[in-house]
N, C-alpha and C positions, 0 to 999 in steps of 0.2 A: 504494500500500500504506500502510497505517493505522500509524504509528508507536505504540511502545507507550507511550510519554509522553503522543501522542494519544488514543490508547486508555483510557488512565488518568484525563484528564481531563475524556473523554466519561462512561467511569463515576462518577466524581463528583459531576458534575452530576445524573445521573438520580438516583443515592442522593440528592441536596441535592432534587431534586423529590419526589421519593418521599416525604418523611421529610415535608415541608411537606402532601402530601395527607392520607399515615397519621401520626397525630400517635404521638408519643415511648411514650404508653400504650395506642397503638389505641383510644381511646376519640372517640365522632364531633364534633365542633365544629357552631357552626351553621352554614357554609356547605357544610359536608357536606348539607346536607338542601335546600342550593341555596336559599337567604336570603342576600342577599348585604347588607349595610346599606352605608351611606354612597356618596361616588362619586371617594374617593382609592384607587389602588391597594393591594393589599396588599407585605408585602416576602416574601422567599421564605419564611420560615417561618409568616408572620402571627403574630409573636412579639417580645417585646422585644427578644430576641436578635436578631433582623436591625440593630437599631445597633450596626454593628461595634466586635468586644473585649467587648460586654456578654455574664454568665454568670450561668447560674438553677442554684441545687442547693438541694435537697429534702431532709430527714426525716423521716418518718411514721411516726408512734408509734401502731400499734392493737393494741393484747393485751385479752382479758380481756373484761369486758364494761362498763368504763366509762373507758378510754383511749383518745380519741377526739382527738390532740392532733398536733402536730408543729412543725418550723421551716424555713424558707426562708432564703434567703441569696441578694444578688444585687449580683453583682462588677461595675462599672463599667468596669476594663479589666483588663489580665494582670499588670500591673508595681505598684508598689511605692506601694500609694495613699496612703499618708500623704507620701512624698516627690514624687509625683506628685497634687496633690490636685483632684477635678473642681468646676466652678463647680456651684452649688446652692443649691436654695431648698424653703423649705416653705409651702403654702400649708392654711390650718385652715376645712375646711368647717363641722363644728361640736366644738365642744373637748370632748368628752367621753371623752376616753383618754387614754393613759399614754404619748404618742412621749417615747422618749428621746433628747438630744442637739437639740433642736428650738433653742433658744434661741442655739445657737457657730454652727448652720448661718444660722442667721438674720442675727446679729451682722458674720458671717464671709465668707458666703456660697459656700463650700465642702463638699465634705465628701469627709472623710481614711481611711476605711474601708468594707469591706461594709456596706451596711444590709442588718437585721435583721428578720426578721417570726416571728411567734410569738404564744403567748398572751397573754392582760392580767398574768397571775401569775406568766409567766415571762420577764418584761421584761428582770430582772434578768442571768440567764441567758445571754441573749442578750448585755447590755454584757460579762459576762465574757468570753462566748466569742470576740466582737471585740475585746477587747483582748489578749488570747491571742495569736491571732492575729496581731497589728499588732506585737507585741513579737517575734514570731519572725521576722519579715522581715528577710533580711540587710540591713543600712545602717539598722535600727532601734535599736542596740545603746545609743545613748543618749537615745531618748526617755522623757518623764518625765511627758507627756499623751495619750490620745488620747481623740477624744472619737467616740464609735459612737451611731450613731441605728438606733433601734430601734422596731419598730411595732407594734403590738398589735391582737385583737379576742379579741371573748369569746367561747369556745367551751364555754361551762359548760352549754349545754344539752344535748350532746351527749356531753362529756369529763365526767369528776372532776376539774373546773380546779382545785381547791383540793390536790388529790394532787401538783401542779408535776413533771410527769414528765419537762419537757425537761431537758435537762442543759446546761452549757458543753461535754459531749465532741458533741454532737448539732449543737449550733451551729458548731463546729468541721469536725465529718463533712459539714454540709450543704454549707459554704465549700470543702470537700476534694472535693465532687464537682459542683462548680458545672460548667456546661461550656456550649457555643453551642449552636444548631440546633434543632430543636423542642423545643419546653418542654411538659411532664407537668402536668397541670390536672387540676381535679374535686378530689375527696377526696383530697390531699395535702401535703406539706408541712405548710404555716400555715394549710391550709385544709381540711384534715384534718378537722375536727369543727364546720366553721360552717356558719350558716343563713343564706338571704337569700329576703326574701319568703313566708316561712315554710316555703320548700323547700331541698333542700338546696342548700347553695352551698360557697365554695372557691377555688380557685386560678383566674385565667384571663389571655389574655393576647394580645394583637393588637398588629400596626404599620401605618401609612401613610407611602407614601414619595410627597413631593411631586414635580412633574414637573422634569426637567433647566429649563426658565427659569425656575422659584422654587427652582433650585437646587441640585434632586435631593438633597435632605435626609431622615432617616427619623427618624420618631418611633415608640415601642415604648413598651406602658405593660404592667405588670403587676399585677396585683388578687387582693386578698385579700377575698371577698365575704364581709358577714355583716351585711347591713341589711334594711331594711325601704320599706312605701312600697306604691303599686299598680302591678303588673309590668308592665312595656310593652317590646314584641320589634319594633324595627321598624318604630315604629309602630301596631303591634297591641295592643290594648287587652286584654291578658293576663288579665290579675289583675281587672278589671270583668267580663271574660266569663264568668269562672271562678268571681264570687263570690268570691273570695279577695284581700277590700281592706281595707285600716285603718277603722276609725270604720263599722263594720258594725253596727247595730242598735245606733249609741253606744254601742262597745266600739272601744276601741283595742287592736288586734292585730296583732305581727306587723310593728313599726317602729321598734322599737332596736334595739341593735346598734351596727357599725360596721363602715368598710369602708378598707380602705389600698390607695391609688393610687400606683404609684412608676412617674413619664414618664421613659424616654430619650431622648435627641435627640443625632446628630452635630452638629448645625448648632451656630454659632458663637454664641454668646447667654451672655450673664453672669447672676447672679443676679438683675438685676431682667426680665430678658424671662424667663428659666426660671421665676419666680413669675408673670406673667403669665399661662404656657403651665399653671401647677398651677392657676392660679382657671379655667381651660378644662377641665378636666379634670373639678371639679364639674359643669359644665356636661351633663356624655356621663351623670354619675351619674344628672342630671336627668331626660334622655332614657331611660333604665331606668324612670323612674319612683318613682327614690329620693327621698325627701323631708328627710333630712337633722334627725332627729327628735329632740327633746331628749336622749334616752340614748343617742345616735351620736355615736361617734367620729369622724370624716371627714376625712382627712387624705392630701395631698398631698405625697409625695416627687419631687423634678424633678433632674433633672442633666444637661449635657452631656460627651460625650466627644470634642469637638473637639481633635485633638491639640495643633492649635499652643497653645489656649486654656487646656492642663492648669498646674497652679497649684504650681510650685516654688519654690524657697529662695532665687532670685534678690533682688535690695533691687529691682530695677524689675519692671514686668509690662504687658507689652503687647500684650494680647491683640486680634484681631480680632473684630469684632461686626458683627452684621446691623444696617443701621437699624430703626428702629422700624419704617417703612414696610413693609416685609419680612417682619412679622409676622407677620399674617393668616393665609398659608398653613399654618402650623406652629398656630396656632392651631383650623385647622378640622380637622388633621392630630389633633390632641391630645383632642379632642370625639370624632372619629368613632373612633380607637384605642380611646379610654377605655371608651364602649356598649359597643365589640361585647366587650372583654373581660371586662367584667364577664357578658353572656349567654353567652360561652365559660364562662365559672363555673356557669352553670348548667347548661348545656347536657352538659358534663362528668361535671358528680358525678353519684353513684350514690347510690340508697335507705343508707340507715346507720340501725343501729339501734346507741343507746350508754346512756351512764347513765340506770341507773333503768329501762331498758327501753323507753327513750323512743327512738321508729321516725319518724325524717323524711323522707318521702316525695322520689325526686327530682323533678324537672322531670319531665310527660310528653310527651318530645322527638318523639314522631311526633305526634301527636295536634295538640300545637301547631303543629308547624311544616305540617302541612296547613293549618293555620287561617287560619297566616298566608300559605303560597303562595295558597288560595282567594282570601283579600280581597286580595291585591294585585293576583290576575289581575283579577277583579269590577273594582278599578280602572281597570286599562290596558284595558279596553274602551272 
């Protein structure tokens, strides 16, 4: 006879399966349409959140016909992150935006609060709302710094960015409802109003967990898309088939922008392997077919959650670290995360029409992903 404790934890599993098939908003993913990229496993939710403790909470602000906007928020562990602070790094694919906080992570190689994702305009917004925040955490009572990184892209094609709709109570609400388990993509949050490749784009989000002898380590990266470049699924040469490429008839279309990469990783690595793993992580943007274009912002957020390696008030710190040698895996872990969550961003959104009346088409997700089951069969022949 089936104990109900057993019973219980049989149920949980299936809901922890269930939830990684049907994503958070029922909306399809691309290995829903059976594309599977890369050839590391996924983790159970194919989400950042499978490195345990990490939390994703959303705002999405659409009223009216030109608030096309919103903010993300994504908690590194449960406890008390300025007194528990994780190793970190940033890496700058091309500097054309507004991270804030980029300089003390660098210096420091830490970082002591939520990061932030949001508009270019309401950068601001966002540092209030994590310092908010940070000051309300019991045992914070006498801090008298903290420093919040914050990321941006421009959603002004879409949104009335110049209206600043977000608030600090929104960046607040987002951190209030951060939680684990599948993560909500497409049109929402910080991705609420962006474009990538000239369709719509947004929120997305994948993990790979390396095998038990490199250590069974998971990396989770999460994306804020809104770039440009010729779109490539897989391989599939998207955005050439479609006609829908930059430098068309010597016009450039359709490749600013910017896009914010934030990698999680359990594994044990201090801020100079976590910058290594964020210059990999351009790498996967590559593989989309991003090209990284003068009016791109592109930027790399990294951090570990390795418990023993969290960064407190001790005078010594002795944390454990992978060797160099050890790397690799986590590196090819951080490439394959990074593609497919960006095509989760597309694959996601929906058609959005916003300011101005201006209507950006989504992804056409059967259409393509026929195109590309065709040519990969056409290949394995």
């Amino acid at each position: 006879m089936i104990s109900r404790h057993t019973l219980f934890l049989r149920l949980a599993a299936l809901l922890a399966a269930l939830s990684a098939v049907f994503p958070a908003d029922g909306r399809k993913r691309l290995r829903d349409y059976g594309i599977t990229p890369g050839v590391l496993p996924t983790g159970t939710y194919n989400a950042i959140t499978d490195v345990p403790g990490v939390k994703v909470g959303h705002v999405t602000k659409i009223e009216g016909t030109d608030m096309r906007t919103g903010v993300t928020a994504i908690l590194p562990h449960d406890g008390n992150l300025f007194r528990k602070k994780v190793p970190a790094a940033v890496y700058v694919g091309n500097g054309f935006g507004k991270l804030a906080g980029v300089t003390q992570v660098r210096e420091l190689g830490n970082i002591e609060a939520p990061v932030i994702l949001t508009n270019t305009l309401n950068v601001a917004e966002g540092i209030i709302g994590g310092i908010e925040y940070t000051l309300s955490q019991p045992g914070n009572e006498s801090v008298g710094s903290v420093n919040v990184v914050v990321g941006e892209t421009n959603d002004g094609s879409l949104n009335n960015i110049r209206g600043r709709y977000v608030t600090k109570e929104d960046v607040l609400a987002a951190i209030a409802c951060a939680r684990g388990g599948a993560v909500e993509e497409g049109n929402v949050g910080a991705g609420t109003g962006t474009v990538a490749f000239g369709l719509k784009g947004g929120i997305g989000t994948s993990s790979r967990v390396l095998p038990s002898s490199m250590g069974g380590f998971t990396v989770g990266v999460l994306v804020q898309s809104n770039y440009g470049g010729t779109l490539e699924i897989d391989g599939y040469p998207v955005g050439k088939r479609s006609g829908r490429y930059p430098y068309r008839d010597q016009i450039l279309q359709d490749v600013d922008g910017s896009c914010m990469i934030i990698v999680a990783t359990d594994a044990p690595v201090d801020a100079r392997n976590l910058e290594r793993m964020a210059k990999r992580a351009i790498m996967g943007l590559a593989k989309t077919g991003g090209i990284a274009s003068n009016g791109s912002g592109d930027y790399v957020i990294a951090f570990s959650v390795c418990p023993e390696n969290l960064i407190g008030a001790t005078p010594r710190y002795n944390p454990t670290l992978l060797q160099n040698d050890d790397m690799s895996g986590l590196f090819m872990a951080t490439i394959e995360a990074t593609e497919e969550a960006l095509w989760n961003s597309l694959f996601a959104a929906e058609t959005m029409t916003g300011r101005q009346g201006r209507k950006v088409e989504a992804l056409d997700k059967d259409k393509v992903a026929a195109e590309i089951l065709r040519s990969q069969a056409r290949e394995s022949r």
